[in-house]
VEXLOGU-765137 format. One record per residue (C-alpha): residue number from 1; residue in three letters; chain; x negated, y negated, z. Coordinates in steps of 0.5 Angstrom, whole numbers, plus 500, padded with zeros to 3 digits. Layout:
N
nr = NUM; rest = ALA; kette = A; X = X; Y = Y; Z = Z $
...
This chain:
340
nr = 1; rest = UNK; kette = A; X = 696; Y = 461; Z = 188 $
nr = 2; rest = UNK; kette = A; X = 695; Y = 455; Z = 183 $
nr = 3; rest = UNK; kette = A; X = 688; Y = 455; Z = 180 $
nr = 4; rest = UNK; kette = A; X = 687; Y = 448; Z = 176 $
nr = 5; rest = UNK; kette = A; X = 682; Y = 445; Z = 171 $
nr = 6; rest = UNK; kette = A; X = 676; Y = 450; Z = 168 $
nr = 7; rest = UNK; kette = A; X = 672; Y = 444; Z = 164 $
nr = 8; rest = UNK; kette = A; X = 665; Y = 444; Z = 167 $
nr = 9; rest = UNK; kette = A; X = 660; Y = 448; Z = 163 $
nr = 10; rest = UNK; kette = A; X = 657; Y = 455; Z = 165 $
nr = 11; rest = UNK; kette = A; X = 650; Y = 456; Z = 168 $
nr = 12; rest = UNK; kette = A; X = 651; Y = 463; Z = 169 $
nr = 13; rest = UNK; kette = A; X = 648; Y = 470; Z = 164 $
nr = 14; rest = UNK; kette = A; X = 652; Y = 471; Z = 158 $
nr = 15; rest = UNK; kette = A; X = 659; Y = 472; Z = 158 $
nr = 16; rest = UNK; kette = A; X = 662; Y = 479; Z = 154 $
nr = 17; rest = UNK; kette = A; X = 667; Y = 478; Z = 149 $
nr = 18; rest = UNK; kette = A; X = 674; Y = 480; Z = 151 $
nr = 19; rest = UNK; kette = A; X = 676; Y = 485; Z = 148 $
nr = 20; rest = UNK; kette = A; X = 683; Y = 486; Z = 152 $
nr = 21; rest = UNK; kette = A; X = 688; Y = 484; Z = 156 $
nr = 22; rest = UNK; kette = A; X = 692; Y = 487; Z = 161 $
nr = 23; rest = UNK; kette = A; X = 699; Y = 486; Z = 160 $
nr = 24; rest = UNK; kette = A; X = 702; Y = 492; Z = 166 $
nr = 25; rest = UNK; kette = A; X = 697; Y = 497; Z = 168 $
nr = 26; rest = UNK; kette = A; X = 690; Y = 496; Z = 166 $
nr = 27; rest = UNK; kette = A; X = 687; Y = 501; Z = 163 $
nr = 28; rest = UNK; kette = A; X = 693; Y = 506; Z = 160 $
nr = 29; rest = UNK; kette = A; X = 695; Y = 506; Z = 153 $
nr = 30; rest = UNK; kette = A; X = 702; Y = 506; Z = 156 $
nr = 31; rest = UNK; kette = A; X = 708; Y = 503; Z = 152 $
nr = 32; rest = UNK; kette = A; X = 709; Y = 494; Z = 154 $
nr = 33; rest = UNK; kette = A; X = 716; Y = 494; Z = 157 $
nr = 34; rest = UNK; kette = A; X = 718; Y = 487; Z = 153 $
nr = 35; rest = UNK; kette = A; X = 718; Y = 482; Z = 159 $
nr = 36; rest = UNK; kette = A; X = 725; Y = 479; Z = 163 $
nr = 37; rest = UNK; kette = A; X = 727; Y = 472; Z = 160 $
nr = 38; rest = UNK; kette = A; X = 724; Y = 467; Z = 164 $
nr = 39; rest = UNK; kette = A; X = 729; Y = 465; Z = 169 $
nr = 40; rest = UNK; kette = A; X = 733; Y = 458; Z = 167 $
nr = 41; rest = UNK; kette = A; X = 735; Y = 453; Z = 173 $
nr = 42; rest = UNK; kette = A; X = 742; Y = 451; Z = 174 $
nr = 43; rest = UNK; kette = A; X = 740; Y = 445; Z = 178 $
nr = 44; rest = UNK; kette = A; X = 736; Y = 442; Z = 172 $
nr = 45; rest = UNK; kette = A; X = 738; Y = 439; Z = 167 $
nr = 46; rest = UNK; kette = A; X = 736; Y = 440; Z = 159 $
nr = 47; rest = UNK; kette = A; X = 731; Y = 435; Z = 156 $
nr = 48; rest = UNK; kette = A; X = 730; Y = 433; Z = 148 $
nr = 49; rest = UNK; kette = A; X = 735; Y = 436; Z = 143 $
nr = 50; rest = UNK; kette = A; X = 736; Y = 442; Z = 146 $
nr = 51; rest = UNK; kette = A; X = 740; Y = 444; Z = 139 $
nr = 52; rest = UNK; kette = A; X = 733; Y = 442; Z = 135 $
nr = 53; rest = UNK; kette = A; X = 729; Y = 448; Z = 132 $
nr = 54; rest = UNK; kette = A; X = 724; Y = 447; Z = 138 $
nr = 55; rest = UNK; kette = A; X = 730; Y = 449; Z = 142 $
nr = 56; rest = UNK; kette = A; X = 728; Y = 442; Z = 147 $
nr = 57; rest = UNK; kette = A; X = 720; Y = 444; Z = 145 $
nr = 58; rest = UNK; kette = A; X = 720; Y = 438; Z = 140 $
nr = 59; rest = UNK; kette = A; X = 715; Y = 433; Z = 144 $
nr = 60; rest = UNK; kette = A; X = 710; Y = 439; Z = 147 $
nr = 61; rest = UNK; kette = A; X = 711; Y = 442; Z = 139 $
nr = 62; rest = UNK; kette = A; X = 708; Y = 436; Z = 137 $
nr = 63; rest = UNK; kette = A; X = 702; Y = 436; Z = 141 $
nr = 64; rest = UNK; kette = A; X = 700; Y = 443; Z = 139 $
nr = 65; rest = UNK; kette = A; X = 701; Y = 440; Z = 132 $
nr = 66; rest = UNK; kette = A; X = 696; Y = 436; Z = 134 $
nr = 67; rest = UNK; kette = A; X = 690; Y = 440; Z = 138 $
nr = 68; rest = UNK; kette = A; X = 691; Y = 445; Z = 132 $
nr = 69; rest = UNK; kette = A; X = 696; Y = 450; Z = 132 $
nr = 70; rest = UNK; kette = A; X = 698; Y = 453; Z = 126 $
nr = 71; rest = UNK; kette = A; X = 705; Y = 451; Z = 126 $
nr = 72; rest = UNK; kette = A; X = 708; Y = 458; Z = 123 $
nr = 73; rest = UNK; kette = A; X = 705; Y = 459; Z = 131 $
nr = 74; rest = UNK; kette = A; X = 709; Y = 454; Z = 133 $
nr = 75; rest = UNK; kette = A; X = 715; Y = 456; Z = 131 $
nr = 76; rest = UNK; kette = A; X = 713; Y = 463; Z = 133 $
nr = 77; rest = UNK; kette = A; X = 714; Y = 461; Z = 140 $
nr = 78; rest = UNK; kette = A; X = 718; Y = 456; Z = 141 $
nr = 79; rest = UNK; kette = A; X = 724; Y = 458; Z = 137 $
nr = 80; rest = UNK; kette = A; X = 724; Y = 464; Z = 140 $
nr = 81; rest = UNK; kette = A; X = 731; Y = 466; Z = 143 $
nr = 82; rest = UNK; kette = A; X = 726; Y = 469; Z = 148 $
nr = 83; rest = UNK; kette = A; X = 722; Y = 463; Z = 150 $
nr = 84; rest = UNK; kette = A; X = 728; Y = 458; Z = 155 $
nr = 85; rest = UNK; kette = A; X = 730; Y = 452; Z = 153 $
nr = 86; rest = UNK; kette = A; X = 726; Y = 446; Z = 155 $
nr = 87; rest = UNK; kette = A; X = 729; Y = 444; Z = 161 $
nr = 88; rest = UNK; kette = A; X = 727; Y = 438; Z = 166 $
nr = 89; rest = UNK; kette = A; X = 719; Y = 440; Z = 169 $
nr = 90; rest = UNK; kette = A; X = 720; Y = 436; Z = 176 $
nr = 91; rest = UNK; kette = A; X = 712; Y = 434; Z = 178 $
nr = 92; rest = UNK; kette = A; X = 710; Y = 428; Z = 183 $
nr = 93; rest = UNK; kette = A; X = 704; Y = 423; Z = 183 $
nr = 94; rest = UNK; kette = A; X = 699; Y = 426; Z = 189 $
nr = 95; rest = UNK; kette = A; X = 701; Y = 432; Z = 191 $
nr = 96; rest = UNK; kette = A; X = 698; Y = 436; Z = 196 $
nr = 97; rest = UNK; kette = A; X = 698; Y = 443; Z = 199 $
nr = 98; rest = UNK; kette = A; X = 699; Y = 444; Z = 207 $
nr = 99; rest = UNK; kette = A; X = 695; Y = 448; Z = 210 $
nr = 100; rest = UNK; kette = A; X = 701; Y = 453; Z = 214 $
nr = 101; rest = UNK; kette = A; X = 703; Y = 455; Z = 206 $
nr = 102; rest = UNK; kette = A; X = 696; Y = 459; Z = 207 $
nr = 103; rest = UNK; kette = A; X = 697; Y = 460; Z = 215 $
nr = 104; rest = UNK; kette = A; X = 699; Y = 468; Z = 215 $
nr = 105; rest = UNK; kette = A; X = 692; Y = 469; Z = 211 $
nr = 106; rest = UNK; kette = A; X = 689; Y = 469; Z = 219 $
nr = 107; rest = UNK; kette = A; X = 693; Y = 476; Z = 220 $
nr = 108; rest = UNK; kette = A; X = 689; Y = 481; Z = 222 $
nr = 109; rest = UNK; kette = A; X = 691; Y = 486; Z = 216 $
nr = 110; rest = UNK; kette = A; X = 690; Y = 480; Z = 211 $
nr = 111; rest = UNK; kette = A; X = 681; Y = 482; Z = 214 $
nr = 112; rest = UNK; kette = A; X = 682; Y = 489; Z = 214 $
nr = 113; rest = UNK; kette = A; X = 686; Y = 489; Z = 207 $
nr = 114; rest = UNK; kette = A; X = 679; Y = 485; Z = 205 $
nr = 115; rest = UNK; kette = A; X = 673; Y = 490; Z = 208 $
nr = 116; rest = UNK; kette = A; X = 678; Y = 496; Z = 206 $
nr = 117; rest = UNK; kette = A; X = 677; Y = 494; Z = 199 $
nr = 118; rest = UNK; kette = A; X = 668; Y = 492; Z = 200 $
nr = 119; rest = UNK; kette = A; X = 668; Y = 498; Z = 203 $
nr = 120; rest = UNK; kette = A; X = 671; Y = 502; Z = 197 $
nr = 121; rest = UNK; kette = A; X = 667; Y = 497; Z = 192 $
nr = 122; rest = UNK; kette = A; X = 661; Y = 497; Z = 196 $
nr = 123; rest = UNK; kette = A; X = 657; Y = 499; Z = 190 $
nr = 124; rest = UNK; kette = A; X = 660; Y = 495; Z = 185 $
nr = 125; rest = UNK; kette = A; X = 659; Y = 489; Z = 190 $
nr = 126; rest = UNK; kette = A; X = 651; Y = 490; Z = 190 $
nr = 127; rest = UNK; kette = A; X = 651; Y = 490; Z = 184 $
nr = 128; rest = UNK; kette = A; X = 655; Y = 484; Z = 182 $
nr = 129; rest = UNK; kette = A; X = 651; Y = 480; Z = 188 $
nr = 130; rest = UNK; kette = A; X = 644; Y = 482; Z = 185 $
nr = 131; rest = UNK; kette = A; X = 647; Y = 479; Z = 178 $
nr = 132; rest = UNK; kette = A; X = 650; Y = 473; Z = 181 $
nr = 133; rest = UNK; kette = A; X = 649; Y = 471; Z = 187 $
nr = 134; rest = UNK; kette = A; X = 656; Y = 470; Z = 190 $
nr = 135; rest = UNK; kette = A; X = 657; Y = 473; Z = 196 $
nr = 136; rest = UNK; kette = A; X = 662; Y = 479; Z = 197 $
nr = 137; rest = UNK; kette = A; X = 666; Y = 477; Z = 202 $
nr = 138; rest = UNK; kette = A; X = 667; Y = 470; Z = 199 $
nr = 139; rest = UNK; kette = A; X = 669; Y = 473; Z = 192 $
nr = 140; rest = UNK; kette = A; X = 673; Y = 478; Z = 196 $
nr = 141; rest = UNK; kette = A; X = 677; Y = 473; Z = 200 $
nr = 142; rest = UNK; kette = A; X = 679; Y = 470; Z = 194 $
nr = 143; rest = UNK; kette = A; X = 683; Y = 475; Z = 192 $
nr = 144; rest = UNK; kette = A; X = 686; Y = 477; Z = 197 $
nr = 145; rest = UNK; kette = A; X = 688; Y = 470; Z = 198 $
nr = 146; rest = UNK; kette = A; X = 691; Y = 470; Z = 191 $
nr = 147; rest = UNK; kette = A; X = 695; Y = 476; Z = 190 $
nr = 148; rest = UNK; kette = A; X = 693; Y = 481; Z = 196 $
nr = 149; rest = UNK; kette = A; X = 688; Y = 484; Z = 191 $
nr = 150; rest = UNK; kette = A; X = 693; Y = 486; Z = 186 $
nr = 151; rest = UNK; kette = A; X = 700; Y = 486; Z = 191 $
nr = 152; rest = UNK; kette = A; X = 703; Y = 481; Z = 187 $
nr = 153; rest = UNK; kette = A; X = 701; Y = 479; Z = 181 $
nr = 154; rest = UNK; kette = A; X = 707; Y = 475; Z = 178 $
nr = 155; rest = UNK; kette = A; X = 712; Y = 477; Z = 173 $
nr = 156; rest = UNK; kette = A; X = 713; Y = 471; Z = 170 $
nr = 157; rest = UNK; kette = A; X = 713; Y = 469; Z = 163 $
nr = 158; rest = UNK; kette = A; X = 707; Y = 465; Z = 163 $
nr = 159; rest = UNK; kette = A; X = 708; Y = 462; Z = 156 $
nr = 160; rest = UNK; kette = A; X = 714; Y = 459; Z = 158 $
nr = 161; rest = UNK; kette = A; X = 711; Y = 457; Z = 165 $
nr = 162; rest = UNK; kette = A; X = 704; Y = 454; Z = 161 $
nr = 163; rest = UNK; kette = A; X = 709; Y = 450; Z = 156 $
nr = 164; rest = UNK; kette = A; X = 713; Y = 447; Z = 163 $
nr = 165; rest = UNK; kette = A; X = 706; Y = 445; Z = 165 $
nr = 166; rest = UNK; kette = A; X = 704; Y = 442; Z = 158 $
nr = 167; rest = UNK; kette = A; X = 711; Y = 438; Z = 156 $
nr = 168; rest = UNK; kette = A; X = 711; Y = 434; Z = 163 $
nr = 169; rest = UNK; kette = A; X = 709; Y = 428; Z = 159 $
nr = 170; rest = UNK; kette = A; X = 716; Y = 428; Z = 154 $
nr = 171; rest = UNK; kette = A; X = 718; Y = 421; Z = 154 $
nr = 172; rest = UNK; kette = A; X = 726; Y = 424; Z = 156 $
nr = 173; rest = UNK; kette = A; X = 722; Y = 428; Z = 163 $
nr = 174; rest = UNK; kette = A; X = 718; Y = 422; Z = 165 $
nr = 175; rest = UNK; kette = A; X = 724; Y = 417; Z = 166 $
nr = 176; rest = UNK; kette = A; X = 728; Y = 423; Z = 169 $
nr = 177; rest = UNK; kette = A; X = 723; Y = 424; Z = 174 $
nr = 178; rest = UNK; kette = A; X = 721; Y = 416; Z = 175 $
nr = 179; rest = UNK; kette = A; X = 728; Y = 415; Z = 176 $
nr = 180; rest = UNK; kette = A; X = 728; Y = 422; Z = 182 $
nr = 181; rest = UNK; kette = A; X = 722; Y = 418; Z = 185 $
nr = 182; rest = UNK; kette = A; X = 723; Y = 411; Z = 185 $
nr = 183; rest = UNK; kette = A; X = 730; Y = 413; Z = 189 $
nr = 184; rest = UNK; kette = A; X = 726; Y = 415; Z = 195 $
nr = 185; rest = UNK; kette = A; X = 720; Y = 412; Z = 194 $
nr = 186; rest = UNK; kette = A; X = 720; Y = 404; Z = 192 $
nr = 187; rest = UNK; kette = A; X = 711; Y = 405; Z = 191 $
nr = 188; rest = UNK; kette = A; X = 712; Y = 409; Z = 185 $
nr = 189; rest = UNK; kette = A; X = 710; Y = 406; Z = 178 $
nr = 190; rest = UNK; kette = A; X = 711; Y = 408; Z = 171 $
nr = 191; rest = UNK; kette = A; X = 704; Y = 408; Z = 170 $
nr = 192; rest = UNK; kette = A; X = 701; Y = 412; Z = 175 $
nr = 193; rest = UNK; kette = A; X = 707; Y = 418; Z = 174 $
nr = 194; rest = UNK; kette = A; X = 703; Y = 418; Z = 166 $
nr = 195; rest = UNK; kette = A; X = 697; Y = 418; Z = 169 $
nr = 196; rest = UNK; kette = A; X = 699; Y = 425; Z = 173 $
nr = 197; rest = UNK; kette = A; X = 703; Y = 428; Z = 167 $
nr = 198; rest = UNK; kette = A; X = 696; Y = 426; Z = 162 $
nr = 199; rest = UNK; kette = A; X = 692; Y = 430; Z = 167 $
nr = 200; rest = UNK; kette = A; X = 698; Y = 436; Z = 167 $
nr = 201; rest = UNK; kette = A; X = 697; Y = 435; Z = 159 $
nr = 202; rest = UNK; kette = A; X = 690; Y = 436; Z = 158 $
nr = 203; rest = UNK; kette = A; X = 688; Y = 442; Z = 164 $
nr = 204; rest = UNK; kette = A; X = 695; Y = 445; Z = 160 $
nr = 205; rest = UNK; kette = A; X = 696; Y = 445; Z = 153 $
nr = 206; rest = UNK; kette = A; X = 689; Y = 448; Z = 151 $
nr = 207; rest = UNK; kette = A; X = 691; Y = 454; Z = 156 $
nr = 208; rest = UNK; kette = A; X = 697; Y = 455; Z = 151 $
nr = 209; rest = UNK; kette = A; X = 692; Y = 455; Z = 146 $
nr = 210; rest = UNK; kette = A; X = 687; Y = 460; Z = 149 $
nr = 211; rest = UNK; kette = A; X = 694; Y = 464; Z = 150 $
nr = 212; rest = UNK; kette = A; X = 695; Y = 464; Z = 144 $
nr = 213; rest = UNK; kette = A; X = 689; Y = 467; Z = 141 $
nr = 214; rest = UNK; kette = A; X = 688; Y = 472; Z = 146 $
nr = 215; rest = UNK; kette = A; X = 695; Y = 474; Z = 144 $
nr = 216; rest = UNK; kette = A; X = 692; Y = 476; Z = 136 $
nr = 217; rest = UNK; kette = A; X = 686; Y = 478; Z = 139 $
nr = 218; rest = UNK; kette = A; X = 689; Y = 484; Z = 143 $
nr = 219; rest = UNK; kette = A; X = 695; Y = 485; Z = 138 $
nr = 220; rest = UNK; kette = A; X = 699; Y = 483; Z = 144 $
nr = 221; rest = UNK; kette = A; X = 706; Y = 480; Z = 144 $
nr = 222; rest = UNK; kette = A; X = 706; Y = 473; Z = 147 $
nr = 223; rest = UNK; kette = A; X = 712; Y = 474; Z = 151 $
nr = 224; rest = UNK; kette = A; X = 709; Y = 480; Z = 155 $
nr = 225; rest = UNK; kette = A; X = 702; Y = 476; Z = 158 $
nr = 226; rest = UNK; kette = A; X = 707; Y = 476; Z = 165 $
nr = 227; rest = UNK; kette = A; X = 704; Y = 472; Z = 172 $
nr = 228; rest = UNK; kette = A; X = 704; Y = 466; Z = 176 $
nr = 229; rest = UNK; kette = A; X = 709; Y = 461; Z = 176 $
nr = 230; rest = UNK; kette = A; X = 702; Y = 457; Z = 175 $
nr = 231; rest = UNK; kette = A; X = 701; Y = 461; Z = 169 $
nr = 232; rest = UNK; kette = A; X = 696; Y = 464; Z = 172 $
nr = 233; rest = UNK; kette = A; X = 694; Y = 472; Z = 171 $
nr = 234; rest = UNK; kette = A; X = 692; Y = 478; Z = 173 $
nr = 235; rest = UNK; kette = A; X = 688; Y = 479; Z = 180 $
nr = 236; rest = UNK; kette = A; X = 684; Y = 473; Z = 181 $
nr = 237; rest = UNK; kette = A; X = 689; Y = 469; Z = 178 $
nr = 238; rest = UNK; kette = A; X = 685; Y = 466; Z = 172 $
nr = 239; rest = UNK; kette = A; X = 689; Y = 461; Z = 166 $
nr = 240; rest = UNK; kette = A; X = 687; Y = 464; Z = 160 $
nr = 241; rest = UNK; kette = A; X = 682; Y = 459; Z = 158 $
nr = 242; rest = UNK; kette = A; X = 678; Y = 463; Z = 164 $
nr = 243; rest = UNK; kette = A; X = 679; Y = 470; Z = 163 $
nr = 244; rest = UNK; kette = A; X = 676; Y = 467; Z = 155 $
nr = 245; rest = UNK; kette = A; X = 671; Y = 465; Z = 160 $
nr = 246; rest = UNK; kette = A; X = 669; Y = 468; Z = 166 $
nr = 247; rest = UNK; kette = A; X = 672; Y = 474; Z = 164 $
nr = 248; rest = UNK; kette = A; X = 668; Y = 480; Z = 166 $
nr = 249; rest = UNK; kette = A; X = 668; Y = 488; Z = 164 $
nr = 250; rest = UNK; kette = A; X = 666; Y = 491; Z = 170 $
nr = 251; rest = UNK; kette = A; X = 667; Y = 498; Z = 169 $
nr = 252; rest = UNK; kette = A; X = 663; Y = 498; Z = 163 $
nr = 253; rest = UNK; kette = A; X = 669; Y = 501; Z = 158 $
nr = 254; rest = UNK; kette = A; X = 670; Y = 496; Z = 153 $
nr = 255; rest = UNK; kette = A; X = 675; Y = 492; Z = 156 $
nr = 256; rest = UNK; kette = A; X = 676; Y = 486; Z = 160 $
nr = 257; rest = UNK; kette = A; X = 682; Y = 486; Z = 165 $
nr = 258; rest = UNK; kette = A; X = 684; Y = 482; Z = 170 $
nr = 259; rest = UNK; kette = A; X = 689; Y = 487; Z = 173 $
nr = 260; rest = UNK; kette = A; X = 683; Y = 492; Z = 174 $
nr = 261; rest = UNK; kette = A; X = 680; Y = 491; Z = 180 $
nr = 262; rest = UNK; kette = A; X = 673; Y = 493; Z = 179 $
nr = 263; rest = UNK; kette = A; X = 672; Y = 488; Z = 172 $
nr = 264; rest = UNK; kette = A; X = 677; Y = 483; Z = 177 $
nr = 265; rest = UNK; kette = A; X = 671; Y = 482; Z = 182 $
nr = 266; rest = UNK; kette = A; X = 666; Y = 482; Z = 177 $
nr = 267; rest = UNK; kette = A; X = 670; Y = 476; Z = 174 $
nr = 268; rest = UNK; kette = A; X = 671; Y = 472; Z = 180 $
nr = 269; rest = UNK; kette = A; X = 664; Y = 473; Z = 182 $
nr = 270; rest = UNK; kette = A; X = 662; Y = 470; Z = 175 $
nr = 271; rest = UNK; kette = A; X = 666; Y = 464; Z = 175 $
nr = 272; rest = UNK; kette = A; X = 663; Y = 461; Z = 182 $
nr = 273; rest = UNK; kette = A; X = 657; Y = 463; Z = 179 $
nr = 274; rest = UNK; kette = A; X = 658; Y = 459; Z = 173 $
nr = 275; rest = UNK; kette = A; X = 660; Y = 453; Z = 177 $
nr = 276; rest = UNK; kette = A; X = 653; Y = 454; Z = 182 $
nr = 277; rest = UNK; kette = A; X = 656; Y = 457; Z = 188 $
nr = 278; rest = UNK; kette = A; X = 649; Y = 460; Z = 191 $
nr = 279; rest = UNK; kette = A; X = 650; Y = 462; Z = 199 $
nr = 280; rest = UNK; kette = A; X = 644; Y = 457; Z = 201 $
nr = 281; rest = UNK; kette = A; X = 648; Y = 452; Z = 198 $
nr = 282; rest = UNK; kette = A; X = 650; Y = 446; Z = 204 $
nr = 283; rest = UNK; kette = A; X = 657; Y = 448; Z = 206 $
nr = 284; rest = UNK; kette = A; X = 660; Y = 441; Z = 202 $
nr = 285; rest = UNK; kette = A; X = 656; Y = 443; Z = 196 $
nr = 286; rest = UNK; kette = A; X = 660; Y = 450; Z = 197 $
nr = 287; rest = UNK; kette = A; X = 667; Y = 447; Z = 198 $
nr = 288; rest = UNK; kette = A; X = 666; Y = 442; Z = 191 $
nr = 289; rest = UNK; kette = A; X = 665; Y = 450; Z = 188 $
nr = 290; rest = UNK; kette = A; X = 671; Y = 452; Z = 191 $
nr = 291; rest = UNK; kette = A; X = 674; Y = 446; Z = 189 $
nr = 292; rest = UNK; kette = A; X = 673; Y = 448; Z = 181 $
nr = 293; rest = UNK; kette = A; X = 678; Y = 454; Z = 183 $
nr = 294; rest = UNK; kette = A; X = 684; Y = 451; Z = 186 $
nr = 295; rest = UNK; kette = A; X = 684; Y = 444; Z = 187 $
nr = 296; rest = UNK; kette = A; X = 686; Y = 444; Z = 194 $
nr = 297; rest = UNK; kette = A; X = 683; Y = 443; Z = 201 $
nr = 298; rest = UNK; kette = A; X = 688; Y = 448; Z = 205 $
nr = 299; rest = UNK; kette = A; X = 685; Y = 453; Z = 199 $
nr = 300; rest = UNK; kette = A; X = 678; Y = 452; Z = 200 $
nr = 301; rest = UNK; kette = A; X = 679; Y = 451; Z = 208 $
nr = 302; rest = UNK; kette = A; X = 682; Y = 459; Z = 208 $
nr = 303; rest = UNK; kette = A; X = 678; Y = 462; Z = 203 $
nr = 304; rest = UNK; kette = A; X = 672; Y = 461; Z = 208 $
nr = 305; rest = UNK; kette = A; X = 676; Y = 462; Z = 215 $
nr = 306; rest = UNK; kette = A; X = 678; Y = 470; Z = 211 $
nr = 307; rest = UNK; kette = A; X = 672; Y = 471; Z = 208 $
nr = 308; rest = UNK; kette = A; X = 669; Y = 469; Z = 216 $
nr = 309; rest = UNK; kette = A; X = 674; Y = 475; Z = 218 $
nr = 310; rest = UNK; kette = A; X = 674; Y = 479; Z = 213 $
nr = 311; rest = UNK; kette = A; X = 665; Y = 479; Z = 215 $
nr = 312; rest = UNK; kette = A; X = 666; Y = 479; Z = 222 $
nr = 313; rest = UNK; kette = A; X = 671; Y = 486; Z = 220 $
nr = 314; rest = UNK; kette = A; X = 664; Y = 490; Z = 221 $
nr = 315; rest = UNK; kette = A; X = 664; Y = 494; Z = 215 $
nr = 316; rest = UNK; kette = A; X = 659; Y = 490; Z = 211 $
nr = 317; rest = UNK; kette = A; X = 653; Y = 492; Z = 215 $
nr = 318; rest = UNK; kette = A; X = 652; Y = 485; Z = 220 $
nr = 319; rest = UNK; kette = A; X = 649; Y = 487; Z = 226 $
nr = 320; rest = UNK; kette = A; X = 654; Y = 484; Z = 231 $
nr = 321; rest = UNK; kette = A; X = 656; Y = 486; Z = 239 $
nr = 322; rest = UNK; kette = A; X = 661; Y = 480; Z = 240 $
nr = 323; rest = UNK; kette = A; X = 665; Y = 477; Z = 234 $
nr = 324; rest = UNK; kette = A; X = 662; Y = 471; Z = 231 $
nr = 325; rest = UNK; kette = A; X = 665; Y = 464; Z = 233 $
nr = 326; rest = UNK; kette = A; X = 669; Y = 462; Z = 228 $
nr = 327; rest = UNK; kette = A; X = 668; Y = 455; Z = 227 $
nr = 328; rest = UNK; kette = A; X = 662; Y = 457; Z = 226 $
nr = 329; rest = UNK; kette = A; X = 664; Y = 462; Z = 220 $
nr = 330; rest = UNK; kette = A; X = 668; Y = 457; Z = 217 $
nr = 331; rest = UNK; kette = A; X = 662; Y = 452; Z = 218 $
nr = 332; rest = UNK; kette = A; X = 656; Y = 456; Z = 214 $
nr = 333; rest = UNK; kette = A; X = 660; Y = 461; Z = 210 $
nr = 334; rest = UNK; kette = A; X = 657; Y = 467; Z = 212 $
nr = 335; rest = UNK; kette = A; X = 654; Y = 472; Z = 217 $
nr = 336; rest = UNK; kette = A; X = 649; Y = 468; Z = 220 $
nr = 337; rest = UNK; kette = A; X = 645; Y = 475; Z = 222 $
nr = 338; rest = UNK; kette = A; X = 641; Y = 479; Z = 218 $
nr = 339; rest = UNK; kette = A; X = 645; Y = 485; Z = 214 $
nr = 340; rest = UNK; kette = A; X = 643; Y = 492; Z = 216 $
């Protein structure tokens, strides 16, 4: 799932410095398989002067030239065979997630896939609450929510798709999508779709830059960094501003993988830590910190209604005779009854 803007300041211990940065399975020393080219549509159409040096990246090579990026890394990327051609990046001004995309998350086997994984970790957990003060089952339901815990964690170059989401404000994609717009929705105007595509601009170009330095940092190929359409990675699905961030090595081996479960709670953990989640917050002040992992009130609502199930499992110590009402579950966000 998608997960936008990482900006405010942390209020968290220190960090760790990142040392690694999984592209397969973590941890092994295992040859990279080079990545599949990212898939081209047919249904959209080049942008720019897909015959340039850029190959259609003109505009987004020119807004990188000016946040700093040296250009022989420029032209690194994105005159690449492997890197697609720039192609029309449709987006909209107020867009909004429903809630039935997340509506298979109330099944049983989503809460028990979540308790399964406590269980197991049930030491790591206390010691990531004890330091942070997030609850497990919150963390726990998170991601669940975004990869099933490591089920599916994407397989998509996300330098490709991070630069999609970067170039959305190209003078050629602005008209294109302007034009698509206005022809089912008279309300639309030229200055709010610029407004949505600065903001699309400034949440995404610096991740490409983060990208890039993790990419040198760990003396991985760029183009074998795979995850979400989003350009979101590994078990949390962090940007890689938030894996700079709010990575953590959990296991204490010296590496920071978010395909590692263990440095994957530990790190999610951190990063609503960071944004002042504290279980005796008012539940409002709990959705805002949510908010800040993904923009989105259907996000928000089934992170505590899966955390709720996920406790009321029984395999993290409430003493319980009847199952917990679940409005109330999603109205306080965690056991109402004293742990054993």
């Amino acid at each position: 799932m998608k997960k936008l803007s990482l900006i405010l300041s942390i209020a968290c211990a220190a960090l760790v410095v990142v040392s690694d940065v999984a592209v397969a399975k973590p941890k092994t020393k295992a040859k990279a398989k080079p990545a599949r080219k990212a898939s081209q549509t047919t249904t959209y159409p080049l942008l720019g002067n897909s015959h340039s040096k850029y190959r259609g990246w003109d505009y987004l090579a020119g807004q990188l030239r000016k946040a700093g990026v040296k250009e022989s890394d420029i032209s690194a990327i994105y005159s690449d065979p492997m890197m697609p051609r720039f192609t029309f990046v449709p987006f909209k001004v107020k867009p909004r997630e429903p809630h039935s995309i997340y509506a298979s998350f109330d099944r049983d086997s989503f809460a028990q896939l979540g308790a399964s994984f406590i269980e197991e970790y049930d030491h790591e957990f206390n010691k990531m609450e004890r330091t942070y003060n997030v609850p497990r089952e919150i963390v726990t339901a998170i991601l669940v929510i975004e990869t099933q815990i490591g089920k599916h964690t994407g397989k998509e170059m996300i330098v490709h798709r991070l630069s999609r989401l970067a170039a959305v404000l190209d003078p050629n994609n602005v008209q294109e999508n302007y034009r698509r717009l206005k022809a089912t929705d008279s309300s639309v105007t030229l200055e709010d779709l610029k407004n949505r595509g600065k903001y699309l601009e400034e949440t995404f170009l610096p991740e490409i830059l983060a990208l890039i330095e993790i990419s040198k940092r760990n003396q991985v190929n760029i183009f074998h960094i795979l995850g979400s359409s989003a350009g979101a990675f590994g078990i949390p699905q962090f940007l890689p501003g938030a894996f700079l961030k709010y990575g953590v090595d959990g296991d204490g081996d010296g590496h920071v993988s978010l395909f590692n479960k263990v440095d994957a709670l530990w790190s999610a953990g951190n990063y609503l830590a960071a944004f002042g989640y504290k279980p005796d917050l008012a539940y409002a002040e709990r959705r805002k910190v949510i908010w800040e992992y993904n923009r989105s009130d259907a996000y928000i609502d089934t992170v505590f209604r899966v955390g709720a199930r996920i406790r009321n499992i029984g395999v993290m110590g409430c003493r319980r005779q009847r199952p917990i009402d679940e409005a109330e579950a999603i109205r306080v966000g965690w056991c109402p009854e004293p742990r054993e």
